[in-house]
N, C-alpha and C positions, 0 to 999 in steps of 0.2 A: 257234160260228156257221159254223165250216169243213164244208164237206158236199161240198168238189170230189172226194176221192179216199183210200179207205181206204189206201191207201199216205203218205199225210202224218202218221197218225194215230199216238199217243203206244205205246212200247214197255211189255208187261207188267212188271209190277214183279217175280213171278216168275221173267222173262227176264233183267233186269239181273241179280238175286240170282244167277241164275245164271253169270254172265258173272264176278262175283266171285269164285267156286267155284273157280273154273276157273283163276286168274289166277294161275299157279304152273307152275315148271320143267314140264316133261314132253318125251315125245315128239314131235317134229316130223310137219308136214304130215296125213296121217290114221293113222296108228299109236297114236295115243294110246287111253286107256279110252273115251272118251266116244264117238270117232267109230265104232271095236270096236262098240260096245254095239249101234246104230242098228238093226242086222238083226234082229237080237232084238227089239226092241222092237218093230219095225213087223210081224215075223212076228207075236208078241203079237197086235198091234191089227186086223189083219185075218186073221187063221185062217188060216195057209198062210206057208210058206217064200219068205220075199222076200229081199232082196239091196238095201241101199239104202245112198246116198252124200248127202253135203250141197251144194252150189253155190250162189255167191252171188244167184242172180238166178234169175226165174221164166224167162224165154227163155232163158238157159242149163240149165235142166231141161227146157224142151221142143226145146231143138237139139238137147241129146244124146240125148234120149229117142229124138227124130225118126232121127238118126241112126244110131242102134242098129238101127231098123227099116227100114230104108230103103236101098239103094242110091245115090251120085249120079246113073245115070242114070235113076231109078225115080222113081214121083209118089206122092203124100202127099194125098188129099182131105179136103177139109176144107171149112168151109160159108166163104163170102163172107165174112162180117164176123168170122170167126175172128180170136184176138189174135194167130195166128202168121202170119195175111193182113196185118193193117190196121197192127198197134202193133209188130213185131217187126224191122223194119226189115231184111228178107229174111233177119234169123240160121238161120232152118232152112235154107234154100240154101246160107248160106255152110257151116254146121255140118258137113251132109250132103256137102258138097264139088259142088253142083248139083244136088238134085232138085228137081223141080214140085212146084205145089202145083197141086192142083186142083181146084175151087172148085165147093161146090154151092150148092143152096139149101135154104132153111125159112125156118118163122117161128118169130119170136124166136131165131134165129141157131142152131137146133136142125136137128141131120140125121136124115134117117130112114133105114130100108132105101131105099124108093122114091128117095128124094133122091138117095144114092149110086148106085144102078145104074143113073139116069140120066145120069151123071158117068164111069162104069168100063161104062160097055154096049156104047158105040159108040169104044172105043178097038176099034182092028185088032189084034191078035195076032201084031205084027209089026215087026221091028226101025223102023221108019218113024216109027213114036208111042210117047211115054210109055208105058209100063206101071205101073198104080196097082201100090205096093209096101205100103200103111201107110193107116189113115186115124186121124184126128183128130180128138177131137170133145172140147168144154168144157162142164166142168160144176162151176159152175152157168156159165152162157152168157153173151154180151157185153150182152146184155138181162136176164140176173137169174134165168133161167130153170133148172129143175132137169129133169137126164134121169132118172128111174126106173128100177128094178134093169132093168123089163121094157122100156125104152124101151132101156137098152143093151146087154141080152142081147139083143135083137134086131138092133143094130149088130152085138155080139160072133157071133153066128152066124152072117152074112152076111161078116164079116171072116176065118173058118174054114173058109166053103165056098168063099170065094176065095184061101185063101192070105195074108189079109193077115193085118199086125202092126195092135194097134189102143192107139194113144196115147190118155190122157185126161189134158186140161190142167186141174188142177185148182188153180188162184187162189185161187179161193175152195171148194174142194173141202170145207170146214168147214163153207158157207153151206148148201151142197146135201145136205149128210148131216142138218144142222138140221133144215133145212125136212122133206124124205123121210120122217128118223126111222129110219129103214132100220139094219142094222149094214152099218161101211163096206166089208167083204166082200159085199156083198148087190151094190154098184152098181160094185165093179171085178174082180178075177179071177174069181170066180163066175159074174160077167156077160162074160166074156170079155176083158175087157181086160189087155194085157201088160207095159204101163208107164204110172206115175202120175207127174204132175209135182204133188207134193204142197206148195201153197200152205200161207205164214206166216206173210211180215212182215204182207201186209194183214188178216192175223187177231190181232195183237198181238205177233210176231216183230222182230227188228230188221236182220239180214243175213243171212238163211240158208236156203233152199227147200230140201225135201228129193227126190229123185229115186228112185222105189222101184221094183223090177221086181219082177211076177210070176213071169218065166222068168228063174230067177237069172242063166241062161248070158249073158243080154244084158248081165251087167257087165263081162265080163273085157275088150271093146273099150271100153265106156265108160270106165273108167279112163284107158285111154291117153289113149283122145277129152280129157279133163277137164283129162290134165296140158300133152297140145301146145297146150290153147287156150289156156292160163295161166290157169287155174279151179281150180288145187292150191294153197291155199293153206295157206304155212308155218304156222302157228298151229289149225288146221284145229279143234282142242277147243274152240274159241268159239264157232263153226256148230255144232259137232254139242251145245254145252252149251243153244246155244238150242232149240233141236226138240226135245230130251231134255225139256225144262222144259214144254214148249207140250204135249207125249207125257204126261207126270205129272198124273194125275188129270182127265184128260182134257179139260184147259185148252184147247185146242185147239175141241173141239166147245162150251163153256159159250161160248167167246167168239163161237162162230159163234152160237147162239142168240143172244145179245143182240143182235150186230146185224141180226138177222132179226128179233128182236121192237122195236126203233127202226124197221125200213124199213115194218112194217106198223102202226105209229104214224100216220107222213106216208101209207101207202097210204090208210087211213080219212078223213084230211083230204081226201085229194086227191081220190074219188069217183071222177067220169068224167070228170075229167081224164087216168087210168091209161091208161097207152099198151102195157103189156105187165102180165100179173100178176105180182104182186112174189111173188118164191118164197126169195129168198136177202137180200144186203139190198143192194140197187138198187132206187132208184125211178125209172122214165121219166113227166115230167110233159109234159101239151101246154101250154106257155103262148107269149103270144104274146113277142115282143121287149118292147113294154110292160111288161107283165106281171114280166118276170126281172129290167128294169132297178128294178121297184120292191121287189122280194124284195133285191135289191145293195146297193139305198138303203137300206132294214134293216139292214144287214150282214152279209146270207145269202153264201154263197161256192160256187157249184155249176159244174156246167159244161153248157156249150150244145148240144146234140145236135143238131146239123143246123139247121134252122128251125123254127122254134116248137113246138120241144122240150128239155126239161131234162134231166139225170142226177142226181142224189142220193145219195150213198151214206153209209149208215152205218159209224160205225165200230164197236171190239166196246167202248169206253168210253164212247159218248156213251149217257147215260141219258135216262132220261124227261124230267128237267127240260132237257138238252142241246135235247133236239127239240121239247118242245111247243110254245116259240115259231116254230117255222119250220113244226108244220102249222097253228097256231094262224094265222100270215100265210097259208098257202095257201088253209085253209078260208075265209079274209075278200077274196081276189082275184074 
């Protein structure tokens, strides 16, 4: 009956199994086999020489990420309702040591070209103002939404004829490949992008985000960045045994369909109540306050978007039967 946030949601069984594995003397911090392995694997999974590292938390993959690209006196754009604006609680500032963010627009929390060079057109060329260093864009979006190989090769071009670094926060990076279909080469270095903050626990992970670069060079400062912020953690084969597991048989992407295929369950109940198209598995519902308190009184568990609006989200283990009462309630509002 829990629908407030895929981060609440139960850990792969998989993942535990794996945590067992693992649970034996070895090498300290990242020296061990498991976290070794990771480059390999992620080269594997996207066609091309990466460089990746584990950390515990999704804002610590996109502080360092951010950081790697970024100057402290340099700006970072990114859209309004970005989760490194709204939920991040300035860590890319602090991460960076002071940069900007700087803030465009879209809809459904999507940047375009136009969007950004409304944002980096009218800065001066001149010690006086920020200078965009980085941009950053999420995918899938803080609304659900997925960018397309061609939606961010077209960021990625515009990020090359300026000089930028281009971050993509990817949370739900699982949900967006789902949905797409695409291989996950298609919608990051291919398409330009330099660093991924590649989302887990909210795909059935338990501690561990992975951090992957394209331009392997961008590691050798990250490291440092990871161990002053105290993000080296002693035991370090537990993170990298989870992502290993979630990497295996590409557990990772089954778990993002499913709960792509639960969020378009509720999207069919919900009709034209849909406030954005469900592409990943979020649903934004219009309902009034009435309305949510009698979904509560059920025992539904969501959370409130502003006013007279809902979020939804799927996890990658709620099944059919998990959901049908909750669109089965929505379809009867």
């Amino acid at each position: 009956m829990r629908f407030f946030s895929d981060n609440a949601a139960a850990v792969c069984p998989q993942v535990m199994a794996a945590l067992g594995q693992v649970n034996q003397l070895d090498t300290a911090y990242d020296g061990d086999k498991w976290s070794k392995e990771l480059d390999g694997r992620f080269s594997d999974l996207f066609g091309t020489e990466c460089r990746a590292i584990w950390v515990p938390t999704g804002t610590a993959a996109n502080s360092l990420a951010l950081a790697a690209l970024c100057p402290p006196y340099g700006g970072i754009v990114c859209h309004r309702d970005a989760h490194i604006q709204v939920d991040e609680q300035g860590a890319p500032v602090f991460y960076t040591g002071g940069a900007s963010l700087l803030l465009g627009e879209g809809e459904g929390a999507k940047l375009t070209p136009d969007a950004i060079r409304a944002v980096i057109d009218p800065i001066r060329p001149d010690v006086h103002q920020v200078q965009p260093h980085a941009i950053s864009i999420t995918n899938a979006t803080e609304y659900g939404l997925a960018y397309s190989p061609d939606e961010v090769a077209a960021i990625g071009d515009l990020a090359k004829s300026r000089g930028l670094g281009l971050h993509m926060d990817g949370a739900r990076f699982a949900n967006a490949v789902a949905h797409l279909g695409c291989h996950p080469g298609d919608v990051t270095w291919r398409a330009g992008v330099d660093a991924l903050s590649f989302g887990f626990v909210k795909n059935g992970g338990m501690s561990a985000e992975a951090l992957v670069f394209f331009k392997p060079e961008l590691m050798e400062s990250t490291l440092f960045r990871r161990k002053r912020a105290g993000l080296l953690f002693s035991k370090g084969r537990y993170l990298a045994a989870q992502i290993l597991a979630m990497l295996d048989d590409d557990l990772w992407l089954a778990n993002g369909r499913a709960a792509n295929a639960g969020a378009l369950l509720l999207a069919r109940a919900a009709g034209e109540r849909l406030v954005h198209p469900v592409q990943a598995n979020e649903v934004f519902l219009k309902v009034t306050p009435e309305e949510a308190a009698s979904l509560r009184a059920l025992g539904f568990d969501f959370y409130d978007w502003g006013v007279g609006e809902a979020r939804l989200v799927i996890s990658w283990n709620q099944g059919e039967d998990a959901i049908r009462p909750l669109a089965d309630a929505i379809a009867a509002l």
